[in-house]
C-alpha positions as CSV (number, residue, x, y, z in Angstrom):
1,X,6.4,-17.8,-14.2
2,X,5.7,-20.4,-12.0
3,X,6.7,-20.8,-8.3
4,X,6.4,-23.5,-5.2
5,X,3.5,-23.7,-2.8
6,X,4.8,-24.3,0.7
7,X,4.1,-25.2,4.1
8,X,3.7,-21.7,7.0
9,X,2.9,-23.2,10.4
10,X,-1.1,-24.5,9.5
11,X,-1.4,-22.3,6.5
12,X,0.1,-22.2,2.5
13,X,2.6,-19.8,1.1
14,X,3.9,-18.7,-2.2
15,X,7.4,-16.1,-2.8
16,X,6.2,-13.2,-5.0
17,X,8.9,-13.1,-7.3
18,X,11.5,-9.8,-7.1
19,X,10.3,-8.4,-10.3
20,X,6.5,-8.5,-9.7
21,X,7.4,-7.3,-6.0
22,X,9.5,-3.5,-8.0
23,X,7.5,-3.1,-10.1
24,X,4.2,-3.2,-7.6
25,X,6.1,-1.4,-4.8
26,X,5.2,-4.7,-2.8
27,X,7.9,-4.7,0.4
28,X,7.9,-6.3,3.6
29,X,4.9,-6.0,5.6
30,X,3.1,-4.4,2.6
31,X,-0.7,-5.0,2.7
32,X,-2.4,-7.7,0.0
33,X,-5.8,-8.8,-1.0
34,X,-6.4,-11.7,-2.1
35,X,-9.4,-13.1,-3.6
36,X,-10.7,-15.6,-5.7
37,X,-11.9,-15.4,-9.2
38,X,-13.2,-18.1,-11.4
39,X,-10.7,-20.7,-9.8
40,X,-7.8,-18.5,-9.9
41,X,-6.2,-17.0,-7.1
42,X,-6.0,-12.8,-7.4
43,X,-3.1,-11.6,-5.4
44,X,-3.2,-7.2,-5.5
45,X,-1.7,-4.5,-3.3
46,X,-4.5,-3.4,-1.0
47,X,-5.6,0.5,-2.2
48,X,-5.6,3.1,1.0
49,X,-8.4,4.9,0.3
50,X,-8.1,8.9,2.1
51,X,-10.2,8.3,4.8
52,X,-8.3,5.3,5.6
53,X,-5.1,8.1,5.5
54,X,-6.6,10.4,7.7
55,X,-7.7,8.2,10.5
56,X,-4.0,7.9,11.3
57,X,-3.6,11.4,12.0
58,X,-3.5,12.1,15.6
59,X,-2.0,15.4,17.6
60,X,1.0,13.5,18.2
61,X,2.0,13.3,14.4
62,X,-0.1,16.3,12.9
63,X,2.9,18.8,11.6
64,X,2.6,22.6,12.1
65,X,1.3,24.7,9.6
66,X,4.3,25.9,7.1
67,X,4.3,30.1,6.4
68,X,5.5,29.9,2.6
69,X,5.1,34.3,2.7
70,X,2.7,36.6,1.0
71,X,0.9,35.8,-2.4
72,X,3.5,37.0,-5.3
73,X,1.2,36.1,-8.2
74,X,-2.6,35.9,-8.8
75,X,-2.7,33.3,-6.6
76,X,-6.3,32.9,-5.0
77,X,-6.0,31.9,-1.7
């Protein structure tokens, strides 16, 4: 498939096309790397690693612990 380079203010862009975009969850404001790779251009979705995840929790958006009852099984915990 082939697509346009164009102008941004001082930069380059390119339009990922809609299909590429579903089926790699790619939306608005979603996070890219890019690299390079003998003379190609690698566009991916940037990976969130878990640390990454839990550095964004703070006491204002921690929830409260949920009380799903007493063990009914052989659960272990």
């Amino acid at each position: 498939m082939q697509t346009v380079v164009q102008k941004w203010g001082n930069s380059l862009g390119i339009r990922i096309p809609s299909i590429y975009a579903k089926e790699l969850a790619l939306k608005n404001g979603s996070l890219v790397e890019i690299s390079e790779d003998e003379g190609r251009i690698v566009i991916s979705p940037k990976k969130i690693s878990l640390p990454e995840l839990l550095s964004q929790v703070t006491t204002e958006n921690i929830h409260e612990p949920e009380d799903t009852g007493a063990s009914l099984g052989n659960e272990e915990w």
